[in-house]
DSSP file (Angstrom, degrees, kcal/mol; ACC not computed):
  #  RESIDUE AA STRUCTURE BP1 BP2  ACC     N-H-->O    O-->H-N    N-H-->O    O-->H-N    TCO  KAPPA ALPHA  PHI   PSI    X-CA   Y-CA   Z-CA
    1    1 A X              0   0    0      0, 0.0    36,-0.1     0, 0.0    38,-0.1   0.000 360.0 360.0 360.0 127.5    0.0    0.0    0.0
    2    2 A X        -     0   0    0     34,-0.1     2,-0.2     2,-0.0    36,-0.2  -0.416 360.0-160.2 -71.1 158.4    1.3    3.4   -0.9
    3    3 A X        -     0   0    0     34,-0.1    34,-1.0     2,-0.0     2,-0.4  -0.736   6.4-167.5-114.3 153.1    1.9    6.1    1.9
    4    4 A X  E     +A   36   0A   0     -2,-0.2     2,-0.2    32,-0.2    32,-0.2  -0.865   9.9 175.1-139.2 152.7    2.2    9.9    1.3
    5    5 A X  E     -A   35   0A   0     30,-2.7    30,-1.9    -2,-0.4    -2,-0.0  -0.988  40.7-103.3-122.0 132.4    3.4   12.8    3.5
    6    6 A X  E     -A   34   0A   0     -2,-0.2     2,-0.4    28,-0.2    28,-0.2  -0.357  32.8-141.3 -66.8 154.5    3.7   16.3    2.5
    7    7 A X    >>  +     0   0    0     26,-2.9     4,-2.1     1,-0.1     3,-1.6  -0.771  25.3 175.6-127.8  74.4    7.1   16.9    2.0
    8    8 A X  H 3> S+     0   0    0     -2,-0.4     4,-1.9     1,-0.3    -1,-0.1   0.711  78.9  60.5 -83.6 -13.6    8.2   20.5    3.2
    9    9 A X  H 3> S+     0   0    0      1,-0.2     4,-1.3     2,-0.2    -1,-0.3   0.731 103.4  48.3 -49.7 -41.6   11.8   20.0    2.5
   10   10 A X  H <> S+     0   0    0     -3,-1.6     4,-2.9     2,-0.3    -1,-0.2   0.745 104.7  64.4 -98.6 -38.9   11.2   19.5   -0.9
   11   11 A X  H >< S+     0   0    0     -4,-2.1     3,-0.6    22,-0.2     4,-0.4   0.937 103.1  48.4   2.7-101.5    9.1   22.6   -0.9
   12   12 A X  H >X S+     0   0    0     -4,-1.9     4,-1.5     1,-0.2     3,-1.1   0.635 102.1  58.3 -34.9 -54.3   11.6   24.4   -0.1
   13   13 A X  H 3X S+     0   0    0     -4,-1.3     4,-1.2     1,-0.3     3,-0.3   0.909 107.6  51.8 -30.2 -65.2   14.0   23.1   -2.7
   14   14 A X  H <X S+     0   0    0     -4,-2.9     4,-2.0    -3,-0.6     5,-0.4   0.680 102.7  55.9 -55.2 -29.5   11.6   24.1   -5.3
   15   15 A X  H <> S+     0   0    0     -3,-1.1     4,-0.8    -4,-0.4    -1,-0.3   0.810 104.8  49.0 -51.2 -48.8   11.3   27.1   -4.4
   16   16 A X  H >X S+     0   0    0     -4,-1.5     3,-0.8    -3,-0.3     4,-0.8   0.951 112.8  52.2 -47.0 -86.8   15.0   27.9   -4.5
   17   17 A X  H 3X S+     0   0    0     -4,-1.2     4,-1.9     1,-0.3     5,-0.2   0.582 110.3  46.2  -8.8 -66.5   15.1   26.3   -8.2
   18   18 A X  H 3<>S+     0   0    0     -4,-2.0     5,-1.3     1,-0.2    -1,-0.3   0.888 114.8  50.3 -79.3 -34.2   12.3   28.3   -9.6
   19   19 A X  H X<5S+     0   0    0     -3,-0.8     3,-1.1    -4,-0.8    -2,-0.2   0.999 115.2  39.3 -28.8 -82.0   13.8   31.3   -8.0
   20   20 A X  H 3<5S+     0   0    0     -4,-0.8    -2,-0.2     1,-0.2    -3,-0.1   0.511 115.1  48.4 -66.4 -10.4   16.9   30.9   -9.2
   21   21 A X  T 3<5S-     0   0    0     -4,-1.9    -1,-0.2    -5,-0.2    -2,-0.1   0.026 111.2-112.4-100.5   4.3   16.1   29.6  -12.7
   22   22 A X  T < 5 +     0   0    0     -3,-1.1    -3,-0.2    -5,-0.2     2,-0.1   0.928  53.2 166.8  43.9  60.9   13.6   32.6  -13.3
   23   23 A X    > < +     0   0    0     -5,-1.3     3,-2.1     1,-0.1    -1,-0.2  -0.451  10.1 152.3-100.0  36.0   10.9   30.4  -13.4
   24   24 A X  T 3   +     0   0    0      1,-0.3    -1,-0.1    -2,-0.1    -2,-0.1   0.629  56.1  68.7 -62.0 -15.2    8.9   33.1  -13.1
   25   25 A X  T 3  S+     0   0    0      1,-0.1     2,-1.0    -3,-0.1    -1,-0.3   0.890  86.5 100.5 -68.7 -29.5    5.5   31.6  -15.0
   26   26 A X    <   -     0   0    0     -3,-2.1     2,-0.4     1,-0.1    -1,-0.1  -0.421  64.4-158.7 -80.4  83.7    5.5   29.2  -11.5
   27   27 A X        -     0   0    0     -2,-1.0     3,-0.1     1,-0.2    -1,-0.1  -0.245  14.0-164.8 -61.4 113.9    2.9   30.5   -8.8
   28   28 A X  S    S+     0   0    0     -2,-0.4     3,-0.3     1,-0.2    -1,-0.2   0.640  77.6  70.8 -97.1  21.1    4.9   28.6   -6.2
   29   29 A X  S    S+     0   0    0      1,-0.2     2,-1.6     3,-0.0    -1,-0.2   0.870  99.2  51.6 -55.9 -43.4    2.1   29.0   -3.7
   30   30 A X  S    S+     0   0    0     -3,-0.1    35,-0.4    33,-0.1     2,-0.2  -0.643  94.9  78.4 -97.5  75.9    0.4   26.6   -5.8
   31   31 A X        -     0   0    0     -2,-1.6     2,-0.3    -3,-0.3    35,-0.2  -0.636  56.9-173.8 169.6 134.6    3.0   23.9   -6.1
   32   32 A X  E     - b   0  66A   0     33,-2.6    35,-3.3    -2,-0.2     2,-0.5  -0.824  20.6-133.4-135.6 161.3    3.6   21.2   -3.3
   33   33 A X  E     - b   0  67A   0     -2,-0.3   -26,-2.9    33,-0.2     2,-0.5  -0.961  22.4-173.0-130.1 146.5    5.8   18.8   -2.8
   34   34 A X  E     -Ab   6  68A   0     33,-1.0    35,-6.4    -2,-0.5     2,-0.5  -0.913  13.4-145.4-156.5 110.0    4.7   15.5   -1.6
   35   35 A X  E     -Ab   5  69A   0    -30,-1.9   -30,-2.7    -2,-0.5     2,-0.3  -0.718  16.2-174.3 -88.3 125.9    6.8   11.5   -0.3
   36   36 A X  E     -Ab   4  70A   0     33,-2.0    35,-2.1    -2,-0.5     2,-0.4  -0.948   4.0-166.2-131.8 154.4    5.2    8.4   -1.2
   37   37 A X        +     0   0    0    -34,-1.0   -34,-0.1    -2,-0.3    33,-0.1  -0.912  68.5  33.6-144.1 100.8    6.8    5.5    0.2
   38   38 A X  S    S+     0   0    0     -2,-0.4     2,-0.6     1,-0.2    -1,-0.2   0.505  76.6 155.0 127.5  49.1    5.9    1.6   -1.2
   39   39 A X        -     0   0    0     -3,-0.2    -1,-0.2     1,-0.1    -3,-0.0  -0.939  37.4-151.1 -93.5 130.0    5.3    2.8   -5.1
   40   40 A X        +     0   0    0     -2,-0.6     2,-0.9     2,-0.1    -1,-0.1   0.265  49.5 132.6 -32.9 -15.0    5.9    0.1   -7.3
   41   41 A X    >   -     0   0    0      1,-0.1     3,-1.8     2,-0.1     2,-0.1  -0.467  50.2-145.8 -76.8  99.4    6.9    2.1  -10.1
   42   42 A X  T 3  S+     0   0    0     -2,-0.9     3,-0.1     1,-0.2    -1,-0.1  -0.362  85.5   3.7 -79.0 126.2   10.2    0.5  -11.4
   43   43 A X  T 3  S+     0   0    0      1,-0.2    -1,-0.2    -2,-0.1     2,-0.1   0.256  99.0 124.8  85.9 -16.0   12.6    3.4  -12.7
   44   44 A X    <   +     0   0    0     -3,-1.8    -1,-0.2     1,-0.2     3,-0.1  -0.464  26.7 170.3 -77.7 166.6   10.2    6.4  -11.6
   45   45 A X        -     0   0    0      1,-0.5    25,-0.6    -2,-0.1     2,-0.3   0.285  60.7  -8.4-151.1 -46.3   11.8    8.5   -9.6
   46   46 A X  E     -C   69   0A   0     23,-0.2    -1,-0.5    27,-0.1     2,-0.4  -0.971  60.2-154.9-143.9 168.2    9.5   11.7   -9.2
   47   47 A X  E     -C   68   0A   0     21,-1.8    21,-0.9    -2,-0.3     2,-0.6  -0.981  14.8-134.0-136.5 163.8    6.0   12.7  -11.0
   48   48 A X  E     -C   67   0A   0     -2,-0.4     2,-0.3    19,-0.2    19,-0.2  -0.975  22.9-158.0-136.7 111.2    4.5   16.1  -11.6
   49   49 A X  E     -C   66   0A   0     17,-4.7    17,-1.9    -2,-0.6     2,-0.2  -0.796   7.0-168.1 -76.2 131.6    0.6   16.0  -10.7
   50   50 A X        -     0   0    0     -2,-0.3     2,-0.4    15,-0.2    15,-0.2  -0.498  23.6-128.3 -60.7 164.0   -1.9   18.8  -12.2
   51   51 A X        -     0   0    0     -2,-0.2     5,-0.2    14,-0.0    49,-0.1  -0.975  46.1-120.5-108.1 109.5   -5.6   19.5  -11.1
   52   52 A X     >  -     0   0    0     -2,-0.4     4,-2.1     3,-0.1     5,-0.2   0.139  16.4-100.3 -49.6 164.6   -7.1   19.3  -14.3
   53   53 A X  H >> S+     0   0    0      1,-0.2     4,-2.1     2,-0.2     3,-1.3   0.984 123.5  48.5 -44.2 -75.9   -9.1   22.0  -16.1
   54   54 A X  H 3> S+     0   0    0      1,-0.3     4,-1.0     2,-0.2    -1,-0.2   0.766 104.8  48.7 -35.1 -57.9  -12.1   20.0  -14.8
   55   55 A X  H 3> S+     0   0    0      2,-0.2     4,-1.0     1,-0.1    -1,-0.3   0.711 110.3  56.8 -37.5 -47.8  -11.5   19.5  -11.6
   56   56 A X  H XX>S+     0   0    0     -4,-2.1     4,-3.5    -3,-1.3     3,-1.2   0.983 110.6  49.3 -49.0 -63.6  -10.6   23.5  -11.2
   57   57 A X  H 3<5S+     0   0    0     -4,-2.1    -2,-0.2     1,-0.2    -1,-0.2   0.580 111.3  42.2 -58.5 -27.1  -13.9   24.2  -12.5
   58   58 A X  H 3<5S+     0   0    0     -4,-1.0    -1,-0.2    -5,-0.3    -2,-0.2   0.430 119.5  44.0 -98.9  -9.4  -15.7   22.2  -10.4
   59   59 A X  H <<5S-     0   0    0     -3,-1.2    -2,-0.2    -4,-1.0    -3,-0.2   0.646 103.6-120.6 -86.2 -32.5  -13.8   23.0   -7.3
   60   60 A X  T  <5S+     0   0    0     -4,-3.5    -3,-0.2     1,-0.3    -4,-0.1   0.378  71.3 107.9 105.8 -11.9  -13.6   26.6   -7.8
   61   61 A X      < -     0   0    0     -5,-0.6    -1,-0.3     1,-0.2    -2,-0.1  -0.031  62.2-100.9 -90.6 175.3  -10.1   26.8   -7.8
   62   62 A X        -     0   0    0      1,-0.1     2,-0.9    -3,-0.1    -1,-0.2   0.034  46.7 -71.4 -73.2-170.0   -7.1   27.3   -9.5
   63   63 A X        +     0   0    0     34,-0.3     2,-0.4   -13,-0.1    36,-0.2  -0.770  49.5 172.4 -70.2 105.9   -4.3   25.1  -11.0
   64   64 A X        -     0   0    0     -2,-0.9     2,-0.4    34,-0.1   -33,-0.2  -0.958  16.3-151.9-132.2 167.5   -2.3   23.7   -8.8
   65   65 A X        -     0   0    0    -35,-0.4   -33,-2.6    -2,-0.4     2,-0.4  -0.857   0.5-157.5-144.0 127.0    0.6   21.2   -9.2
   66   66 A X  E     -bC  32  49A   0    -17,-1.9   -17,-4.7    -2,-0.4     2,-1.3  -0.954   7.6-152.9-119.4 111.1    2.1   18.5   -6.9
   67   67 A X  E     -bC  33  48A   0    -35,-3.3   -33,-1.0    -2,-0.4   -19,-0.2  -0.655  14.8-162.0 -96.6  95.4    5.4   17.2   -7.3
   68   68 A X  E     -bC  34  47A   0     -2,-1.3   -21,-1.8   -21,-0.9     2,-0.4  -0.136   2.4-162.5 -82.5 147.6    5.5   13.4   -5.8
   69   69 A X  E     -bC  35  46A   0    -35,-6.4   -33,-2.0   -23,-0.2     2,-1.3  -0.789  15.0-138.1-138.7 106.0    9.0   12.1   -5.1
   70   70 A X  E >>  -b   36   0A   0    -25,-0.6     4,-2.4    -2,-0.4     3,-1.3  -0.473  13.4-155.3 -73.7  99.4    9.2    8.5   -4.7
   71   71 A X  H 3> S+     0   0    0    -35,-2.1     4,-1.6    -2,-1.3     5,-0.3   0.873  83.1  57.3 -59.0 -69.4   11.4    8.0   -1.9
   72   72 A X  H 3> S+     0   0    0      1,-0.2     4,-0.6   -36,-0.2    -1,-0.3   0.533 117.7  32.5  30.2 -90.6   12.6    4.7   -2.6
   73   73 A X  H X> S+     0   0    0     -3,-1.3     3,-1.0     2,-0.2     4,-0.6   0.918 119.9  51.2 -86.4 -63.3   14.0    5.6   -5.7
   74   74 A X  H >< S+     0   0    0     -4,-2.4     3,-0.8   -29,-0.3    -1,-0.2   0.835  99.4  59.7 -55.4 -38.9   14.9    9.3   -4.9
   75   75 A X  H 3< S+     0   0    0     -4,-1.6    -1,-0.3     1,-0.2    -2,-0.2   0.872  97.2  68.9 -65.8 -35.7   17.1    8.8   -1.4
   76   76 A X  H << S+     0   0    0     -3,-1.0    -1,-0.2    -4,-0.6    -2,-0.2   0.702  88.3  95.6 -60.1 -29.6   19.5    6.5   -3.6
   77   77 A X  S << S-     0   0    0     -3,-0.8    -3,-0.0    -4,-0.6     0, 0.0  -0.453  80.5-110.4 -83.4 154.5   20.6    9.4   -5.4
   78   78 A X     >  -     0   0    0     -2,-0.2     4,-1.3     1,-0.1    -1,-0.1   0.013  39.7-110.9 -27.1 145.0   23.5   11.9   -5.4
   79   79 A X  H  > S+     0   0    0      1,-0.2     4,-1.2     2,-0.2    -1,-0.1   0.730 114.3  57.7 -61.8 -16.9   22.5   15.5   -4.3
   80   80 A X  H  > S+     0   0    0      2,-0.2     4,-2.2     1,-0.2    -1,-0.2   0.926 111.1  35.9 -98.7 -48.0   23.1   16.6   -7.8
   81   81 A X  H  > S+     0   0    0      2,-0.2     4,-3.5     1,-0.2     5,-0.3   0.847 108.2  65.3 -90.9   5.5   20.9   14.5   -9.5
   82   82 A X  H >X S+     0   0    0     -4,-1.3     3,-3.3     2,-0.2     4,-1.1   0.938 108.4  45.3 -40.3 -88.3   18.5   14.8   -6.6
   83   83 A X  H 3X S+     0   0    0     -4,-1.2     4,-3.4     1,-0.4    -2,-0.2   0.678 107.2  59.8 -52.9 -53.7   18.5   18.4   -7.8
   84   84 A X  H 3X S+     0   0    0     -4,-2.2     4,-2.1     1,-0.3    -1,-0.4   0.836 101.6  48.8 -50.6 -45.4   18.2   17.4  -11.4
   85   85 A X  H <X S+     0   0    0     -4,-3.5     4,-2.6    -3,-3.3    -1,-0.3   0.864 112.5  50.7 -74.8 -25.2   14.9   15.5  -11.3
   86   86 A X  H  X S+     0   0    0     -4,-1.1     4,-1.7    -5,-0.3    -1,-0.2   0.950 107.8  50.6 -93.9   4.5   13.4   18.2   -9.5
   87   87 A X  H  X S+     0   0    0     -4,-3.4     4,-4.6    -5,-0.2    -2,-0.2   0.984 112.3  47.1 -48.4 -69.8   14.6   20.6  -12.0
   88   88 A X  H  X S+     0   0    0     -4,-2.1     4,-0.8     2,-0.3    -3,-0.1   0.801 107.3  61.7 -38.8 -49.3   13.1   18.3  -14.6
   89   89 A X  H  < S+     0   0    0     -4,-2.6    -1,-0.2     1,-0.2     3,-0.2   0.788 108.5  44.5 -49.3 -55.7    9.7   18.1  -12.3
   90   90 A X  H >< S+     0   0    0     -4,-1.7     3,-2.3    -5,-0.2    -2,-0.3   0.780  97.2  68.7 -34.1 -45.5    9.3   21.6  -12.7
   91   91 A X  H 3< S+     0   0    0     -4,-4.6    -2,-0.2     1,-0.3    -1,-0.2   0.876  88.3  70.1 -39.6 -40.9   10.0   21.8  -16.2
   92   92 A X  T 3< S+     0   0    0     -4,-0.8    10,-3.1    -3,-0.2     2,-0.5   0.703  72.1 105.8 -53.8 -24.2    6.9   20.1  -16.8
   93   93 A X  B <  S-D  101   0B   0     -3,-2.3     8,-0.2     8,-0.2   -67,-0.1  -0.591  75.2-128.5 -38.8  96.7    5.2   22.9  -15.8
   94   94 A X    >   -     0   0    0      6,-0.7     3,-1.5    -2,-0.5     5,-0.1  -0.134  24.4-109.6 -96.9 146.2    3.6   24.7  -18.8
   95   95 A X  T 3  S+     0   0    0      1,-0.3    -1,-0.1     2,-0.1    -2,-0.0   0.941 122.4  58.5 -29.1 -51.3    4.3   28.8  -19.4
   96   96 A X  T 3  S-     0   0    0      1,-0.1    -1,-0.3     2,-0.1    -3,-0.0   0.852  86.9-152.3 -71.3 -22.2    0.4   28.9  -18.4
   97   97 A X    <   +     0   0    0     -3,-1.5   -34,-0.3     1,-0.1    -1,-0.1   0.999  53.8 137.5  54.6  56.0    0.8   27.3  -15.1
   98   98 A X  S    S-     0   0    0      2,-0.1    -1,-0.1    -4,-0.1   -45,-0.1   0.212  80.4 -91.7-123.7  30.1   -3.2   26.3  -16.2
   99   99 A X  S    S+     0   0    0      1,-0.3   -49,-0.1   -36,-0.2   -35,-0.0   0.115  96.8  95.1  81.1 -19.2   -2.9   22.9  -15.2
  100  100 A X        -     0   0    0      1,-0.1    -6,-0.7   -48,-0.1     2,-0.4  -0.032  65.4-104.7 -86.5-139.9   -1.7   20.9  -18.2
  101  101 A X  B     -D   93   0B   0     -8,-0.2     2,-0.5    -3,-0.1    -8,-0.2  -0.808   3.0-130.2-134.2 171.2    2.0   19.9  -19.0
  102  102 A X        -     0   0    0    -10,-3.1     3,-0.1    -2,-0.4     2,-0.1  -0.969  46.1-152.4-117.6 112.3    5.2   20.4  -21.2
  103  103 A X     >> -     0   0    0     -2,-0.5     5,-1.0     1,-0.1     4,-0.7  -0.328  16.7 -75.7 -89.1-177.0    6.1   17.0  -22.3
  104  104 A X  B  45S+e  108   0C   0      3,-0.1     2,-0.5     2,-0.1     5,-0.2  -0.059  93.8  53.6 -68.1-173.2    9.1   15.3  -23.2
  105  105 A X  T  45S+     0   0    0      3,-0.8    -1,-0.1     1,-0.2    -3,-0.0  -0.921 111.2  18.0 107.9-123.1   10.6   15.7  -26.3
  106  106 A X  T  45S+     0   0    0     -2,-0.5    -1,-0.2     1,-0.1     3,-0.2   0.849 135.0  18.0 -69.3 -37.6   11.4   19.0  -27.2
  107  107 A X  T  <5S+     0   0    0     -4,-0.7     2,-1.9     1,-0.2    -3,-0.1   0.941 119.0  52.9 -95.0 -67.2   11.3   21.1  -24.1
  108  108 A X  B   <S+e  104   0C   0     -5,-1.0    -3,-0.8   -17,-0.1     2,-0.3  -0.558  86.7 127.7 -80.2  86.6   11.6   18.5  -21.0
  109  109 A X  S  > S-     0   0    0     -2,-1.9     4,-1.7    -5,-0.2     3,-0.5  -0.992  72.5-101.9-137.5 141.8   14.5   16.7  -21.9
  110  110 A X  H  > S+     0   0    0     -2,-0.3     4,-2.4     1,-0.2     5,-0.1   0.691 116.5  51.4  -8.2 -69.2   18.0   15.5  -21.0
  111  111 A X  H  > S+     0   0    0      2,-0.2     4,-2.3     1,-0.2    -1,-0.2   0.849 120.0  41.3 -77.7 -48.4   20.1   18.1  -22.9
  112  112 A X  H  > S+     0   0    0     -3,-0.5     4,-2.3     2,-0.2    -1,-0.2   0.873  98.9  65.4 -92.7   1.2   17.9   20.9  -21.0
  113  113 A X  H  X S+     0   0    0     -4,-1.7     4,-0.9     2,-0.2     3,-0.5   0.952 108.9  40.6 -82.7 -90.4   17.7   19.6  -18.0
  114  114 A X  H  X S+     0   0    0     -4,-2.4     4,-5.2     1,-0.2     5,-0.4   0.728 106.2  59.9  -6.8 -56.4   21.8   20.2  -17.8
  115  115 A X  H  X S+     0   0    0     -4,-2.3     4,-4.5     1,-0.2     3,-0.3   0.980 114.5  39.5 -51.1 -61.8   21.7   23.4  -19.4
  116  116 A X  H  X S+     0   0    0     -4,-2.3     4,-1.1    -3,-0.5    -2,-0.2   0.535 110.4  58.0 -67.8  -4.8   19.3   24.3  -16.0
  117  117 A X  H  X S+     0   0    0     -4,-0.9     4,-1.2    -3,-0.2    -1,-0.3   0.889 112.1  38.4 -61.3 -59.6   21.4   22.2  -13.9
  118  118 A X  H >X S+     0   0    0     -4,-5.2     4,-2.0    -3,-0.3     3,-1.3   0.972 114.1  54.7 -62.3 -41.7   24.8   24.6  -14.8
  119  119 A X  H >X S+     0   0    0     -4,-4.5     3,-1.6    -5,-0.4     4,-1.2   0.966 115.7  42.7 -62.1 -49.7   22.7   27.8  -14.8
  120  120 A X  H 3< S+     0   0    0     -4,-1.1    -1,-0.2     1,-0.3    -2,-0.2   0.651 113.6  44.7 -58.7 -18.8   21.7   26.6  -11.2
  121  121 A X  H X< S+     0   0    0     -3,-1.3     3,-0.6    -4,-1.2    -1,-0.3   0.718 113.2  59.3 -98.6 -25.3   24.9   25.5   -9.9
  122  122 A X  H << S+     0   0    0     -4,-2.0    -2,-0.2    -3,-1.6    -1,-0.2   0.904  99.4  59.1 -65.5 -39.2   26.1   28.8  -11.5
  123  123 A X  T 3<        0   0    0     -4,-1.2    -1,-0.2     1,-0.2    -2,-0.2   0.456 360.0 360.0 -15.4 -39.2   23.8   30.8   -9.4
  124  124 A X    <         0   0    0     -3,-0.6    -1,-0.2    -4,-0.1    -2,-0.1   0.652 360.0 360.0 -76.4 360.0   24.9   30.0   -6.3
């Protein structure tokens, strides 16, 4: 059975990142960060949740966006690429911050996921 806990650490993190990457399009009120602990998911490592268009509408709300980090999988890693997936986790995030995504492929990809790794590590 999966577990979650909100994750405030991880929050934070994200907050620095999109900070420091001028990630400005990213209300980061609306963006949580969230440890699930028993996932099955061979190779996942984090996911980036929306609340669909529907779901807004019928709630009353806005978009907002949940970044799950499957401990498991995540604690194994290096701090750097720690940092990377949640670089990457953000990325998904669309310019509209309206609840869908930027998939892989052109934008959320290896090769930019680096570039925003060095700008970040330049940053500091």
């Amino acid at each position: 059975m999966i577990r979650y806990e909100m994750a405030p650490d991880i929050e934070k993190q994200l907050r620095q990142i999109a900070r420091r990457l001028e990630m400005n399009h990213i209300d980061l009120k609306r963006v949580r960060g969230v440890r699930s602990f028993g996932s099955t998911g061979k190779g996942v490592i984090a996911r980036c949740h929306a609340l669909p268009k529907v779901m807004q509408l019928a709630l009353g709300i806005e978009a907002h966006y949940v970044i799950e980090i499957l401990t498991e999988n995540y604690e194994k890693l290096s701090e750097g690429a720690q940092l990377k997936i949640l670089i990457h986790e953000l990325m998904h995030i669309p310019e509209t911050f309206g609840g869908g995504f930027r998939m892989h492929r052109d934008h959320v990809n290896h090769r930019n996921v680096e570039k925003m790794y060095k700008r970040y590590m330049n940053s500091r």
